[in-house]
N, C-alpha and C positions, 0 to 999 in steps of 0.2 A: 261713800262714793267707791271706796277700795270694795265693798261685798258686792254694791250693785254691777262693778265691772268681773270680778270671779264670775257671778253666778251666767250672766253674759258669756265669757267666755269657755263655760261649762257647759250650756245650752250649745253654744257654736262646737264644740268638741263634739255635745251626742249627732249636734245633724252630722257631722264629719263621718263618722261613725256609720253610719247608715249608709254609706257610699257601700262599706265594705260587705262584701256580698254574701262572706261567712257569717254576719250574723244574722240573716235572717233565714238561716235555713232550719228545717224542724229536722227532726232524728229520721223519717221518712226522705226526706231531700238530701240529708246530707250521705243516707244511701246509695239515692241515685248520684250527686254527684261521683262519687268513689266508683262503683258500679259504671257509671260513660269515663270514666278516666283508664279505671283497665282498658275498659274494651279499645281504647284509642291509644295505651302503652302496646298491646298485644299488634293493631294497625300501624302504627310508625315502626315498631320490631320489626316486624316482618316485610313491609312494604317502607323500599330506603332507593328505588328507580321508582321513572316515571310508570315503566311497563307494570312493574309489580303492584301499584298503586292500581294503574288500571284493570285489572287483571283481578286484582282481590272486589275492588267493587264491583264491577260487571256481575265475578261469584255473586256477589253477596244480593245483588239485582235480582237475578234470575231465580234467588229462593224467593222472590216477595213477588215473580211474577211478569216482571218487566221482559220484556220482547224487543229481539233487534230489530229498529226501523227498515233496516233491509231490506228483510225477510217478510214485513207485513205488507200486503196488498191496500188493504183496507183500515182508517183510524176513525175511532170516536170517541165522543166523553168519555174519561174514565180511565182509557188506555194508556198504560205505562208504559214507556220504552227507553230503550238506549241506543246509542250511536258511536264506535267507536273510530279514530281517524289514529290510522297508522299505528295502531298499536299503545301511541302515549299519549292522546288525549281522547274524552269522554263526553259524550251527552248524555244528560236524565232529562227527559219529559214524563210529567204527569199533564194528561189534556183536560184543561177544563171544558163547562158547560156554555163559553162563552167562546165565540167567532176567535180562531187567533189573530186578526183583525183586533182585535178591541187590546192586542200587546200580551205580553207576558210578564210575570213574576221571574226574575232571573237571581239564582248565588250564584257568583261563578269566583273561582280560585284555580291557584297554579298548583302544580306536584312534581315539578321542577326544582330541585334545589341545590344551594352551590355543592362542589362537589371533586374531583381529582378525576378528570377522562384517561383513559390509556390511550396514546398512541397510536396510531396505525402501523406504525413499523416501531416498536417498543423493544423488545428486547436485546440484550447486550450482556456481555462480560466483560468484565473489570477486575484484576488481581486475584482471579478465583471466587466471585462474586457475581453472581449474577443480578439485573436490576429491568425493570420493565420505568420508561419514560413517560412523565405523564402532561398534561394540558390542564391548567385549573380552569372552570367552569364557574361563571358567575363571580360575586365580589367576596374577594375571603382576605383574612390574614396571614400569610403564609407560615409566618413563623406558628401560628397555631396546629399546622398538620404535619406537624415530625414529632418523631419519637410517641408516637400513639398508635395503638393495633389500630389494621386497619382492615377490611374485607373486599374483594372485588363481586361485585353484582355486573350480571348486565346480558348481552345475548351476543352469540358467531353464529352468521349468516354463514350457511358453506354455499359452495357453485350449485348444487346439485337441488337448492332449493330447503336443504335442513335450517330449520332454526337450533340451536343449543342452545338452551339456558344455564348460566352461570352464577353459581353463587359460593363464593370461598372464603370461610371467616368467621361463619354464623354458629354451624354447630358446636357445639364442645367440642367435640374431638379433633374438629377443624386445625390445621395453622394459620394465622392469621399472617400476613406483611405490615409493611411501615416504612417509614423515611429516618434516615439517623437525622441528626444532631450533631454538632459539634459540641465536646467537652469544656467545662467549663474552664477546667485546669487551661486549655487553648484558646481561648476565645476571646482574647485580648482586642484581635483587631475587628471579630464579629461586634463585640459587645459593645464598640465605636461605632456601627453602622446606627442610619435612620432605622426605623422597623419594620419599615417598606422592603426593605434593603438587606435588612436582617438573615432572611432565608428568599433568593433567587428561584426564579419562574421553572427554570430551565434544571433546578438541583430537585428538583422534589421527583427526585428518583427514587421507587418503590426498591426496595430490595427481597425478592424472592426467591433464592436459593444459593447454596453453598457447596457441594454436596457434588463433586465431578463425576460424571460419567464412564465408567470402568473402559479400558484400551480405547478410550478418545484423546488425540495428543491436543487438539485447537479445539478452545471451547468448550471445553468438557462439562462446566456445571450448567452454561447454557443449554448444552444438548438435553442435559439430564432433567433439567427443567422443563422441555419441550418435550419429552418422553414423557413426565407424567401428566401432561396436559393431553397429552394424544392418548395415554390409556384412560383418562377420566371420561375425556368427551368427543374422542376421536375427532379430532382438527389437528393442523398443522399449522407452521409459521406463517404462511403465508394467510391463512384464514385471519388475520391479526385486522386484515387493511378490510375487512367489512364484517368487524365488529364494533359493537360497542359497550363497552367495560367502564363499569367505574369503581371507583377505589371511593369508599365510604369508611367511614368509623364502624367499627366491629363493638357487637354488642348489643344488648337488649336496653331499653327505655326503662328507666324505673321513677318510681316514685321518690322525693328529694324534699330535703328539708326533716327534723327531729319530727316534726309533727305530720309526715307524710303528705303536705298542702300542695303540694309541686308537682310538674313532672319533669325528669330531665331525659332527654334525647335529641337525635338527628333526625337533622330533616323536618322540625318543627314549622320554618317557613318552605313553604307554605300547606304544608299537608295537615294543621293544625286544621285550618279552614278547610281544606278539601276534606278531612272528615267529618268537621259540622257540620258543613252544606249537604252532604251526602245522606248522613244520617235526618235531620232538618228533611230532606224532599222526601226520603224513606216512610217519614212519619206523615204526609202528607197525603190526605185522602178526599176526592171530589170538590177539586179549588172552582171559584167561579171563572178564573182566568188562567191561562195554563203556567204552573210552576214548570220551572227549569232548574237543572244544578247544571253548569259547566267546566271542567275540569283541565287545564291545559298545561302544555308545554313550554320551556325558552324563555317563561317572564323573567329570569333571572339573568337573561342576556340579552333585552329588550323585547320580547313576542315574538321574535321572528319566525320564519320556516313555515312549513308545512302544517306543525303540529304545535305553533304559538298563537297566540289570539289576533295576532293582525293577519291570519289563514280566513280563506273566505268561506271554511269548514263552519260555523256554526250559523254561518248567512245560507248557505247551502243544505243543513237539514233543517233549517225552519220553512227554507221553501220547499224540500223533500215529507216534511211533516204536514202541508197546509193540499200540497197534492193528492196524498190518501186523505185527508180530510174530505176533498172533492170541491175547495173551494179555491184553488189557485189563482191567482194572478199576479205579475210583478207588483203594480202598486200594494197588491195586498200585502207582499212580503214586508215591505218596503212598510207601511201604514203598521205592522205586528211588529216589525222592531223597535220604530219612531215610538209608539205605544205602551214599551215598556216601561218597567223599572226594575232596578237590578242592585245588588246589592256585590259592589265589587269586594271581595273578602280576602283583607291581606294581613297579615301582622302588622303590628306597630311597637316602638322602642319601650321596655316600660320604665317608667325609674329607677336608676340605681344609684343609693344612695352612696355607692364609692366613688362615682363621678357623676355627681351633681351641676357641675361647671358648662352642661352642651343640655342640659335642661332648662328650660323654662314651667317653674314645678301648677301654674294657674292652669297651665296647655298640654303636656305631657296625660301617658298614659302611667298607671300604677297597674301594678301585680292584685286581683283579688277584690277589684273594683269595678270587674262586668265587662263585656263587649264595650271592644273600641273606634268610634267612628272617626274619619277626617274627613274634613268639609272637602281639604282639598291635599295634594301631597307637595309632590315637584322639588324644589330648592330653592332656596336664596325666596327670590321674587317668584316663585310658585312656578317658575321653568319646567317646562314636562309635566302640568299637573290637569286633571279634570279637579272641579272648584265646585261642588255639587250647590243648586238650587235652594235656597230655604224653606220653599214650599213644600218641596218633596221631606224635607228633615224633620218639619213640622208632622208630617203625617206618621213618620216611623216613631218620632216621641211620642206621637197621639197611640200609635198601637202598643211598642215597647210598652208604657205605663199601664195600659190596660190588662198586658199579663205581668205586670210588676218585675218584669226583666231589669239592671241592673247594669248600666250603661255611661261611657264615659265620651268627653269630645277632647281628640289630641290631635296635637301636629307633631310633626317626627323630629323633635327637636329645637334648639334656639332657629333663629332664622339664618342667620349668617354660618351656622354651625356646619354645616351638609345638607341631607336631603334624601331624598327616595321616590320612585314611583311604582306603579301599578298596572294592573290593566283597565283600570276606571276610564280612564283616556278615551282609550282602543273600542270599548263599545259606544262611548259617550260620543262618536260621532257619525252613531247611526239616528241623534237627537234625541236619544230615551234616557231618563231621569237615573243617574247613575251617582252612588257615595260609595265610598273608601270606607269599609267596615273589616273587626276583625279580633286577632287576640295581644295582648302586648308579652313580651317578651322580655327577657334577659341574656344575652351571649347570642345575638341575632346573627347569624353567619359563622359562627363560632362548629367547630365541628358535635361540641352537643349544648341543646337550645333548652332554653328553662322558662315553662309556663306554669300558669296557678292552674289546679283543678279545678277551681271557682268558675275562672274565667270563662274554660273548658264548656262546662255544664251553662253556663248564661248565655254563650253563641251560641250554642244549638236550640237553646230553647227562642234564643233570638232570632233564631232564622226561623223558627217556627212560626212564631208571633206575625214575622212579614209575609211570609206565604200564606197567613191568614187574614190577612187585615188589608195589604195594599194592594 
């Protein structure tokens, strides 16, 4: 009885085993995996705003061909294009050979992520110290963003119509800013606070300079400060109030873990999936129904604005796209969304096994176990959540298996634990068949975020699988 239960639970071990995505790759795959991992260490490097995200795919569009819907008069099968709204969010359409009436193939992901805003009116001195003020952005832990180099990206708008691009931190030769810390020798009554509490909203003062200004008696290292920003990029103080700066982690992405299986960087959520899906449409050639990638802004502070998904920007180039088709009409718009199905692509939490206790390990996602779908997200009693279809889940297993993609079903945690949402919501009430997909993670919100390579290589190939099949 004791052998027939071993061997039982030896069989159950190898199916376990077969979840994990590294063993079934050949020496050919496990190239490419490694091979789409740089390429996507070298993309989250260098692209850490929403602008820079956008800006690098647009590039990367236009070598494969893709054309601003703008610009084109005329669309048919075949035709690539992009659409960009304000700078920080993106359309990809590839048009298929099929009415976009008959709906669309949609990825869509955020390139929004939390983050340290500068100010409007930021700068100051203090005891010969100068410090710029910031606004955290999105849901973070505070105590997590001091005492770490940190680099400001972003862009100053002048009067005159100039945009400047800003980026300080990145090069070597760069200086980099940051937030002190309190000492630990001191921190008797810090080390009492909740963790909430720990480091205040209003203290995560950057400090960038030291260094006073030769015969300035008031202000000195401020001014000095403001001098070398006006010889770098010729602005002044007041250009401050129509900019926008952010204070990110300094540093390139690397590979993590003795066995290089990882990647660790900023800004994983959610640029993780806005590389797949991008990469995933890139690779996509004469779909019967029109593929799309959507790219946006703000989900990290609900969709909002102009350049978040509850913007009537991606309702507005599908009717801009169905116009040069030469088939226009509202129902039609209206009938091409309802029609869809879309593959909402976000992160999900993965296991860790140092805090086990906000897991539910049947539901949860694992590190190296494939693309991670949620039926639905929300909180608690699924609050704020799109609750996707079974019919539709059914179909993406039916495709998924058919290119042996390597796939998991989780929910962001115990029930009562917290929660999360998405933009699955936000399209799902245009009545088109919409799931919560995506990669899981480690240190989610965390100024640097840790994914598997696996995972990496099995969403793109997963979003390939659905742009073929559904």
């Amino acid at each position: 009885m004791a052998d027939s239960k071993a061997k039982t639970t030896k069989k159950n071990d190898r199916k376990n085993d077969k979840k994990i995505a590294w063993l079934k790759y050949n020496a050919k795959q496990l190239k490419e995996v490694e091979a789409l991992s740089q390429e996507y260490i070298d993309f989250i490097s260098d692209c850490k705003t929403e602008r820079e995200c956008v800006d690098e795919i647009v590039a990367q569009a236009k070598k494969l061909g893709y054309k601003d819907l703008a610009t084109v008069k005329k669309v048919k099968a075949g035709d690539k294009l992009y659409a960009v709204n304000k700078g920080k969010a993106l359309a990809l359409f590839v048009v298929g050979t099929k009415p976009l009436e008959a709906g669309m193939k949609i990825l869509g992901a955020h390139i929004d992520s939390p983050r340290l805003d500068i100010k409007q009116n930021p700068l100051y001195e203090d005891t010969d110290l100068a410090l710029m003020e910031t606004h955290y952005y999105g849901g973070i832990k505070k105590y997590q963003w001091v005492a770490t180099p940190m680099a400001i990206h972003g862009v100053i708008c002048k009067k005159d119509g100039t945009n400047v691009k800003v980026v300080i931190g990145e090069d070597p030769k760069d200086p980099v800013v940051g937030i002190s810390d309190l000492l630990i020798h001191l921190a008797q009554d810090q080390m009492d606070k909740k963790a909430s509490k720990v480091i205040e909203g209003e203290d995560l003062n950057v400090l960038v300079g030291s260094i006073p200004l030769k015969d300035e008696e008031k202000e000195a290292v401020k001014k000095n400060v403001l001098k070398l920003i006006a010889d770098r990029y010729k602005v002044d103080e007041d250009d401050f109030m129509s900019a926008e700066l952010e204070v990110v982690p300094a540093g390139r992405a690397r590979s993590y873990g003795l066995d290089a299986s990882m990647v660790m960087g900023y800004g994983q959520d959610d640029r993780i999936c806005a590389f797949t899906s991008a990469k995933a449409l890139f690779n996509c050639t004469a779909p019967d129904r029109t593929a799309v990638c959507i790219l946006v802004d703000k989900e990290e502070i609900g969709s909002v604005g102009a350049t978040g998904m509850t913007s009537v920007f991606f309702e507005n180039m599908v009717a801009e796209l169905m116009d040069k088709l030469g088939d226009y009409s509202e129902l039609k718009v209206r009938r091409a969304l309802q029609n869809s199905h879309m593959l909402s692509s976000d992160v999900n939490a993965a296991f860790d096994p140092n805090y086990p206790s906000v897991m539910e390990k049947k539901n949860c996602s694992y590190l190296g176990r494939g693309m991670a779908f949620s039926k639905f997200t929300g909180s608690r009693g699924k609050s704020g959540s799109n609750d996707a279809n079974p019919e539709f889940i059914a179909k993406l297993r039916a495709a998924l298996d058919k290119y042996n993609i390597y796939y998991q079903m989780a929910e962001l945690g115990k029930v009562d634990q917290g929660g999360g949402g998405t933009i699955a919501y936000i399209m799902a009430k245009y009545n088109m068949e919409v799931i919560d997909s995506g990669v899981a993670l480690h240190n989610m919100h965390a100024p640097w975020e840790v994914s598997s390579k696996a995972d990496i290589y099995e969403a793109e190939k997963g979003y390939e699988a659905f742009l073929k099949e559904i």
